[in-house]
DRENLO-803368 format. One record per residue: z, x, y of N, C-alpha, C in turn; residue in one letter. Coordinates in steps of 0.02 Angstrom, whole numbers, plus 50000, padded with zeros to 5 digits. Each point is the difference from the previous one (the first is absolute). Layout:
! DRENLO-803368
ZXYZXYZXYA
...
//
This chain:
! DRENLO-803368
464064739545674500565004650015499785005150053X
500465000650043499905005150039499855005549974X
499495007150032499875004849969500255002350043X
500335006949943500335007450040499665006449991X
500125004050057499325006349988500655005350010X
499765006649931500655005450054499375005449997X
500225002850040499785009049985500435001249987X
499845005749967500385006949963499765005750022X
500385001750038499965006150047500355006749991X
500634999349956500245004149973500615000549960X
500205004049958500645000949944499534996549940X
499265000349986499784994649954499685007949934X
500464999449963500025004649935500195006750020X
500525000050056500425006550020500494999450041X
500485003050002500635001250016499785000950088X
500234996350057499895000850056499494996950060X
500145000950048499464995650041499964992349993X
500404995749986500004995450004499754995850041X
499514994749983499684997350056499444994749984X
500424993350025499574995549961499934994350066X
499534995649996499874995850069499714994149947X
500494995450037499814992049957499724995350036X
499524996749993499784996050042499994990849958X
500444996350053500164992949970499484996750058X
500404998150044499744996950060500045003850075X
500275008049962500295003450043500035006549972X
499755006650034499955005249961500635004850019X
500335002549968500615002249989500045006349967X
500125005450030500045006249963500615002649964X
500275000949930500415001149974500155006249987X
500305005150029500385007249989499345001550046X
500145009250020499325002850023500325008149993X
499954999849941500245009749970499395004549999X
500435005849997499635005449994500335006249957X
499555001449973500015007449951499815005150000X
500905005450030499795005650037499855004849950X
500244997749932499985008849965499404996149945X
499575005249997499465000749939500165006849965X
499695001049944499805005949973499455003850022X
499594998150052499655003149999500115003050072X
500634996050045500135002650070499544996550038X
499684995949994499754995250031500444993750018X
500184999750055500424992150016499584995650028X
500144995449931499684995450000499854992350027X
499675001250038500214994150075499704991949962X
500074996250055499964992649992499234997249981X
499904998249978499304996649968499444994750052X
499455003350019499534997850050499954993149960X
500144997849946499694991249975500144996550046X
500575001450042500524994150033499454994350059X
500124994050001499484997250014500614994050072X
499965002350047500654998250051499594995550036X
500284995350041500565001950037500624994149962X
500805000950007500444997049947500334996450070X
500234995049942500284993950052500835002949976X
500205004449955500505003049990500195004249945X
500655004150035499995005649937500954998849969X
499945003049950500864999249951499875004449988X
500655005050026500295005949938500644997049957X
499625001349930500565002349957500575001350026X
499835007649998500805004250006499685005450036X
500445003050020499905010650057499825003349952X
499915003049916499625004549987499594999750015X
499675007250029499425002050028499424999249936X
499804999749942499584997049968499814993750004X
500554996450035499994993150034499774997450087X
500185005150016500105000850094499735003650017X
499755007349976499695004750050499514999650034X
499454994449975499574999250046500094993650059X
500634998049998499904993550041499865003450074X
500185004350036499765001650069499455001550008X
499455002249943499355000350013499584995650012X
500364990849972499704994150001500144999750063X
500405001050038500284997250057499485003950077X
499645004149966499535003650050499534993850023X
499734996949939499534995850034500214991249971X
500664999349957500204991950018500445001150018X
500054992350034500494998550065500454992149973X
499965001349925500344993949985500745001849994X
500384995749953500905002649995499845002649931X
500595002849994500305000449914500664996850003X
500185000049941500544997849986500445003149915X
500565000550015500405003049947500854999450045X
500215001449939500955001449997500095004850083X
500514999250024500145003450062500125008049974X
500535002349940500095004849970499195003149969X
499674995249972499255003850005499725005450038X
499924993350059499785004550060500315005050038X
500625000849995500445004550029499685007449952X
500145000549942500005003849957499245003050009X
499524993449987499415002850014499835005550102X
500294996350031499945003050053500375009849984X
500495001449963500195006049991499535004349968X
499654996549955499445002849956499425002050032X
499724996450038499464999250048499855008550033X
500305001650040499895005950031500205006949981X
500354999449916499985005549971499524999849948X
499684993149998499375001749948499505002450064X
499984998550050499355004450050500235007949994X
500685004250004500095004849996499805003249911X
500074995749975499655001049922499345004050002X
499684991650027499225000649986499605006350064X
500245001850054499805002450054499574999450054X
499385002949977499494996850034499394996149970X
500614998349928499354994249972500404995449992X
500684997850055500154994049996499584993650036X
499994996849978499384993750021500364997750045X
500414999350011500484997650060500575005350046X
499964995850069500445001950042500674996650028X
500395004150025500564997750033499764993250035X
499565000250030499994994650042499864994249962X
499455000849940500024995649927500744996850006X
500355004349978500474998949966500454994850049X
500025001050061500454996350052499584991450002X
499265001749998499564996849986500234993949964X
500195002349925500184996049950500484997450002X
500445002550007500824998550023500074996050040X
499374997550049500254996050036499754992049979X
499535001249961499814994849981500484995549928X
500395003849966500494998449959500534993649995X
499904995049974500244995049993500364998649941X
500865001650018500564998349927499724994049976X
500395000149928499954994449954500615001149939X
500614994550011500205000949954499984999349916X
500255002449941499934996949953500314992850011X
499274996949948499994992249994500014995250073X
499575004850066499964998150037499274996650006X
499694994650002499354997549975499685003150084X
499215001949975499745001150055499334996849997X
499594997050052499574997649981499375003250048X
499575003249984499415001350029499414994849976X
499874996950058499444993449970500194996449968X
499764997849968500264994749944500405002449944X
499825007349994500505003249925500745004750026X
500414994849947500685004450019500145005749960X
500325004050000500315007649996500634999249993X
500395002249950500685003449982500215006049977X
500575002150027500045007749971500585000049969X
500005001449924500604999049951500295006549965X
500785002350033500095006449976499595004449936X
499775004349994499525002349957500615004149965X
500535003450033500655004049943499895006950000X
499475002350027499585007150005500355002850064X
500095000650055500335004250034500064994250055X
500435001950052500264997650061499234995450020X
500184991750038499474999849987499434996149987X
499965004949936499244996449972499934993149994X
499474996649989500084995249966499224996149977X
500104996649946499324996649999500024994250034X
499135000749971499524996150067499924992349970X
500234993450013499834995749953499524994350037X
499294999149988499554996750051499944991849998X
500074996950016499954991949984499364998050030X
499594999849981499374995450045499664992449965X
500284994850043499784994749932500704998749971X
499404997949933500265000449930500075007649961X
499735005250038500005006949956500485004450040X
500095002449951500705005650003499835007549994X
500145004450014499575005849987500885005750014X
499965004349949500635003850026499825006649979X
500035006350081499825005849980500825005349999X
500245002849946500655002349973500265005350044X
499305003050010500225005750038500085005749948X
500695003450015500365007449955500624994849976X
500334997649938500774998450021500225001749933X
500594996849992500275003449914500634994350003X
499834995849947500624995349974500635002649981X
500035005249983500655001949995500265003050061X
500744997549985500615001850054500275006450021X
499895002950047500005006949998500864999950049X
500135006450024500355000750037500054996350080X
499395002250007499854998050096499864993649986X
499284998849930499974989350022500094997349960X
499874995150009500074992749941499335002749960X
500014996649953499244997349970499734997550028X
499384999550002499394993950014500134995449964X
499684992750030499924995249939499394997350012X
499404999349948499494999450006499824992350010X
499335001150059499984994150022499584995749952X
500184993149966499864995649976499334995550005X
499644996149956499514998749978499455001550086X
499715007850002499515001950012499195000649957X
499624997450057499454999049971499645007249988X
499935001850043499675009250025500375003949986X
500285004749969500785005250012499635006650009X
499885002850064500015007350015500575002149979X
500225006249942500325001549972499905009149996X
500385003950029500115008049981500065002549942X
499755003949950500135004349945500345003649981X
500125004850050500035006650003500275001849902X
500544997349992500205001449943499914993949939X
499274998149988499924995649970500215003449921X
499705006449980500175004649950500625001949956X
500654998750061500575003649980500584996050031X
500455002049973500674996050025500435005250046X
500514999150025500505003750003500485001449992X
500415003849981500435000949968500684995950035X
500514998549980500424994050019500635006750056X
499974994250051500605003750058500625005749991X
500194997149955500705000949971499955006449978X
499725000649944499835004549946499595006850046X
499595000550060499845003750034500575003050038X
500384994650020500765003450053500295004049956X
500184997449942500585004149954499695007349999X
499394999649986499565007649970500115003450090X
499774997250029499885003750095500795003850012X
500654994350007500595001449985500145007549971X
499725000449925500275006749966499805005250029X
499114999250015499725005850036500405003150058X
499874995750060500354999550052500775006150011X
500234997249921500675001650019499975006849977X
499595002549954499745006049979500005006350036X
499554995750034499545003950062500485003550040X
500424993850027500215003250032500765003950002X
500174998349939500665003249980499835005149992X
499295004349965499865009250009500035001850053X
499864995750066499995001850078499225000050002X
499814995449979499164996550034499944997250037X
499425000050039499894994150026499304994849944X
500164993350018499464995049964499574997650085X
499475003349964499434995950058499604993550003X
500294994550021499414993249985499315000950051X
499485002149998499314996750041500024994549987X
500124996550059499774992350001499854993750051X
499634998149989499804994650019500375000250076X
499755001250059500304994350062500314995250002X
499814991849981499894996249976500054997549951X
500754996449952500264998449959500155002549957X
499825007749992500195004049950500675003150034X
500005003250034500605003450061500524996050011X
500104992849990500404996450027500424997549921X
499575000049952500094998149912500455006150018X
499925006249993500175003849975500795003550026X
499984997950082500555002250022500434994449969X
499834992649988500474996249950500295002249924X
499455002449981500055002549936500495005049975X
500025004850034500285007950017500674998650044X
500254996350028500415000450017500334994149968X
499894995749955500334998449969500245001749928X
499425005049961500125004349940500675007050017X
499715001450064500595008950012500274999250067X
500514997350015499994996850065500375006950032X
500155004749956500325008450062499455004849976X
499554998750012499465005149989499634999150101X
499935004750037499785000350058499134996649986X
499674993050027499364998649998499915000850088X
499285004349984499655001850080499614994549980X
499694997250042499304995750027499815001950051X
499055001549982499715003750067499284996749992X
499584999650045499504995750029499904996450017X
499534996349995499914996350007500444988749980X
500035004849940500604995349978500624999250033X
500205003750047500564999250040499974994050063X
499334998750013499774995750067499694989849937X
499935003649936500034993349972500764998849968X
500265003250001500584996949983500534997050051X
499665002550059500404996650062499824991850001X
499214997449984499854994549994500094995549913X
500405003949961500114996549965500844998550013X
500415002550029500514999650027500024995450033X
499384998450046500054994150053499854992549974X
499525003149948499574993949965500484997749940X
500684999049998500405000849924500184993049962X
499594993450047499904996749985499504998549932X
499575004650010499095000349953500325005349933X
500805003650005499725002549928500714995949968X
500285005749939500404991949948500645004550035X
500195004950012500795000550006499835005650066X
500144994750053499925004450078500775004550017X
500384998049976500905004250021499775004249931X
499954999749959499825006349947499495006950027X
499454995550037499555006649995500425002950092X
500184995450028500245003750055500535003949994X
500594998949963500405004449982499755007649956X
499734999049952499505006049982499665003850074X
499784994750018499605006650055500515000850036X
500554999450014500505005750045500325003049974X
499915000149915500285007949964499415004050009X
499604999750021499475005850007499775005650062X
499745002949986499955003750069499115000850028X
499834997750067499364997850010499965007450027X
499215001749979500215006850038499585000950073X
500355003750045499615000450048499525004150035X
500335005549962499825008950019499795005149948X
499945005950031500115004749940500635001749991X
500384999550043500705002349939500354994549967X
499694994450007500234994149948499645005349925X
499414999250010499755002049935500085008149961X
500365003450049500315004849972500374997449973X
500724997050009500374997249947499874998549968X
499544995449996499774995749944499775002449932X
499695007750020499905005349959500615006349971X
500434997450039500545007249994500634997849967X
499904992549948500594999849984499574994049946X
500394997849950499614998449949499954990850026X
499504997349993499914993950037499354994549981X
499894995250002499594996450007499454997150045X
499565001650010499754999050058499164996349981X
499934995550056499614996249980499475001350059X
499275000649991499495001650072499414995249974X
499734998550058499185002649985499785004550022X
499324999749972499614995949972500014998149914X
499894994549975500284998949920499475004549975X
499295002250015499655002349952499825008650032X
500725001450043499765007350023499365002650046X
499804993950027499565001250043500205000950094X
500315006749996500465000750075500364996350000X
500564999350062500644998150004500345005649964X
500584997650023500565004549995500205000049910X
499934998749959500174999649942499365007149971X
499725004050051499595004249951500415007850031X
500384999550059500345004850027500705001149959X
500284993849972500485000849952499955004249949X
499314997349981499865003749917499895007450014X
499745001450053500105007550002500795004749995X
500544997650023500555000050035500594996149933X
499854999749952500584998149965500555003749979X
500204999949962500635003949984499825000449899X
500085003149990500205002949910500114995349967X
499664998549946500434993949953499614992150055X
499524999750024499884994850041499444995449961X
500074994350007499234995749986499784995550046X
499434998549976499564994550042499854994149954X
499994994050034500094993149958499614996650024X
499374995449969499454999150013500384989449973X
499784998450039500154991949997499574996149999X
499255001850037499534994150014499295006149992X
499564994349970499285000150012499805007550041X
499525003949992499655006650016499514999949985X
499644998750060499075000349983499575005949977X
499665000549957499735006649991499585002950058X
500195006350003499885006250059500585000150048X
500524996950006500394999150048500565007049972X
500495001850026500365006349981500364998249939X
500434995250018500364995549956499754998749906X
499174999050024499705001149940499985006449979X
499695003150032499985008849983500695002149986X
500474998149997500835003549977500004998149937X
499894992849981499914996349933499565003649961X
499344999550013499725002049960499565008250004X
500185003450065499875007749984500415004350032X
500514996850013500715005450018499695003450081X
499824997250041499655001750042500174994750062X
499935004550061499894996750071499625001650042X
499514996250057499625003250044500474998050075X
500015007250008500715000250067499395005750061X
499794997550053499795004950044499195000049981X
499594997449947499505001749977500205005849940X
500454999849987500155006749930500394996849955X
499885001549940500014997749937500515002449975X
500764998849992500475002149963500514999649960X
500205003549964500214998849913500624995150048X
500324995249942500434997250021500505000349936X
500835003249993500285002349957500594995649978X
499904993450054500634996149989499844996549945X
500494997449957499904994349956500084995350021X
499494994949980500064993150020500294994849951X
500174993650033500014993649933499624994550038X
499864994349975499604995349999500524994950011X
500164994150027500264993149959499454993950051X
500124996749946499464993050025500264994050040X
500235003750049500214992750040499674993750037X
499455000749974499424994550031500174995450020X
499844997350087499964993550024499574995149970X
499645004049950499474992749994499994995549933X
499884995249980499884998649928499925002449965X
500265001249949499765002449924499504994349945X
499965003749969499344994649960500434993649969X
500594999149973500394992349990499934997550069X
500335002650068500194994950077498864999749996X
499865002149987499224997750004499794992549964X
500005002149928500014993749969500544995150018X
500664999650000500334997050015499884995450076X
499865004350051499644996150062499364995449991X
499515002449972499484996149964500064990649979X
500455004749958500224993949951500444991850042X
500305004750062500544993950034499344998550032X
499625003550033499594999750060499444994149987X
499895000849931499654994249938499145000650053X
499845004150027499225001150027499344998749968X
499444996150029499404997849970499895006950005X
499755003650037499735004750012500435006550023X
499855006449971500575005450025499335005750014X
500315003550043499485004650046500535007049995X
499795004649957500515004750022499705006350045X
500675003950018499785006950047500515004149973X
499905004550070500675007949997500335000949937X
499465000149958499875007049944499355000249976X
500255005049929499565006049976499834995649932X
499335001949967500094996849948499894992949994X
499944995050054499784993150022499874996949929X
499415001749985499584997049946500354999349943X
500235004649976500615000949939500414992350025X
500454998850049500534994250007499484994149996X
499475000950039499664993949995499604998749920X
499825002549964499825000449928500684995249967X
500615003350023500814996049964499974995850027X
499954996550049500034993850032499654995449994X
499345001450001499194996549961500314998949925X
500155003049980500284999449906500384992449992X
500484999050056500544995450007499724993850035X
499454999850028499604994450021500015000750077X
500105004250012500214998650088499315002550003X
499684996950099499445001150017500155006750051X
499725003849989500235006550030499485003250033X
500055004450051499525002750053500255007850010X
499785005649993499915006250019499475002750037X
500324998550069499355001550064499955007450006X
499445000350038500175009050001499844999350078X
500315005150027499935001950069499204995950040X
499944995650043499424996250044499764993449950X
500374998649939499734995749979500304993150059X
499624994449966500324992150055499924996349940X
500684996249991500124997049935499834991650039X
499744994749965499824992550037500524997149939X
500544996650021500594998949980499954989449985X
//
């Protein structure tokens, strides 16, 4: 049998940096992320193991835990990548506001970046691609505009890396459907632990708040996400309170133009486009005076309060106002500090923060059933997991059930 070699380069027993390179007959780099927020304020760059040069690279999907480092590869390879056209679009928006992020410890430049972009080669879903002898497919993953997994054919062996995705049917996509008798399954965690709570039953509860809020003359603040959270949500919200005024401001305003275009890739394209022209994109400051001066909904980034316009709101609300927390908040990030010590770092200064918040769990990603449940269709000799916490714990449950299971840690090389 043919032997397969991967590194594990990154997302291997943590949330981020994704980054794995497979070698069949042909070495192939899979995601190339990066992880800007630590606790300790250290951003934490890409992993010296990497052992190059690649006959090719696949992104997943445009989160930057997925993408942020792809322009740094592009400094010194000169091969293609390949991903969804909406990928790369999305990723190209991301690109040069993560250099204004990072500053002068971005690893890459503009010219990187044009760099990369030019080397970019579409691929549709279930479009077969073949580098060398091994082909490549990319099968909606259900996670945002997009994504999709990676499914490898070389031979007789099959190898399929998942990516981020979530079997259940959300607003913007379909489900995933997991790809079938894989030998290898690179498989994501994140929520191997916990489930989430069911769609429905979250709207009804969001609904009451919502209407709460803003019937005292509040405003409700979402931080969120750029990138599939912003685009969920203007669906969401304007179909729960449809005469309640929703602002949208950031960055999310320039991805929702490409999910507009792209309305093929999610499940109801005249739904989410009609939603986004009950809304108001903002452009200025006196958009966002209104937005503040009359009781309203308004949706920004950054999701975890790290700059962007969603931290100028919170200063600026109105009486009777809240903030609504939807996705994931890394610890040290502001977002965390509101949660858990009523606190923000705005300017380098540390200050009380008096709004009340709520939480709801709208996760793009699997919950621990779409985990097992993928498993189980996927029927895998071997399962390799990543992007989470806690690794050893899922792999202990999985070892229990007979499966042959692997928990790499960051530079390990698994011989497959």
């Amino acid at each position: 049998m043919e032997k397969m070699r991967l590194q594990c380069l990154g997302a291997c027993r943590e949330v981020g940096r994704s980054c794995f390179v497979l070698e069949t007959d042909v070495k192939v780099m899979l995601d190339c992320g990066l992880k800007i927020y630590e606790p300790s304020g250290k951003k934490d760059m890409f992993p010296e193991q990497f052992q190059g040069p690649l006959d090719g690279m696949i992104l997943s999907h445009a989160h930057f835990d997925h993408s942020g480092f792809l322009p740094e590869l592009f400094t010194h390879e000169r091969t293609n990548w390949y991903g969804t056209p909406p990928t790369a679009e999305i990723a190209g928006l991301l690109w040069p506001d993560s250099m204004k992020i990072m500053g002068s410890e971005s690893p890459y430049t503009e010219a990187d970046i044009t760099r990369a972009q030019r080397k970019f080669v579409p691929v549709e879903y279930g479009q077969r691609l073949h580098i060398g002898e091994t082909e490549f497919t990319l099968h909606d993953a259900g996670h945002i505009l997009g994504a999709g997994m990676v499914e490898v054919e070389w031979g007789r062996r099959r190898f399929v890396y998942t990516g981020d995705f979530k079997l259940e049917e959300t607003r913007m996509h379909r489900g995933a459907k997991p790809v079938k008798d894989a030998e290898v399954l690179l498989i994501e965690s994140t929520y191997h632990s916990r489930e989430h709570p069911p769609r429905a039953q979250l709207e009804k509860k969001l609904k009451k708040e919502m209407e709460e809020i803003t019937g005292n003359g509040g405003n409700v603040l979402f931080p969120a996400f750029a990138v599939g959270r912003t685009q969920e949500l203007i669906s969401i919200v304007r179909s729960l309170i449809p005469d309640v005024p929703v602002f949208v401001d950031g960055m999310g305003k320039g991805v929702s133009a490409i999910y507009r275009k792209y309305g093929k890739c999610i499940r109801d394209a005249r739904g989410f486009s009609e939603a986004a022209e009950g809304v108001v994109f903002v452009e200025d400051e006196r958009d966002r005076r209104d937005a503040t001066s009359m009781p309203s909904i308004i949706i920004s980034t950054a999701g975890m309060l790290q700059g962007g316009p969603a931290l100028k709101y919170l200063l600026n609300m109105l009486p009777q106002s809240r903030m609504v927390f939807t996705g994931y908040n890394v610890e040290g990030t502001n977002g965390w500090r509101v949660m858990n010590e009523g606190k923000i770092i705005l300017d380098g200064n540390l200050l009380e923060v008096g709004l009340p918040w709520s939480y709801y769990d709208f996760s793009a990603h699997a919950g621990r059933s779409d985990l097992f449940e993928y498993i189980k269709k996927a029927s895998p000799e071997k399962i390799i997991l990543n992007h989470g916490e806690r690794i050893p714990e899922f792999q202990n449950e999985l070892q229990a059930q007979g499966y042959e299971v692997y928990a790499p840690k960051n530079g390990d090389v698994l011989e497959l």
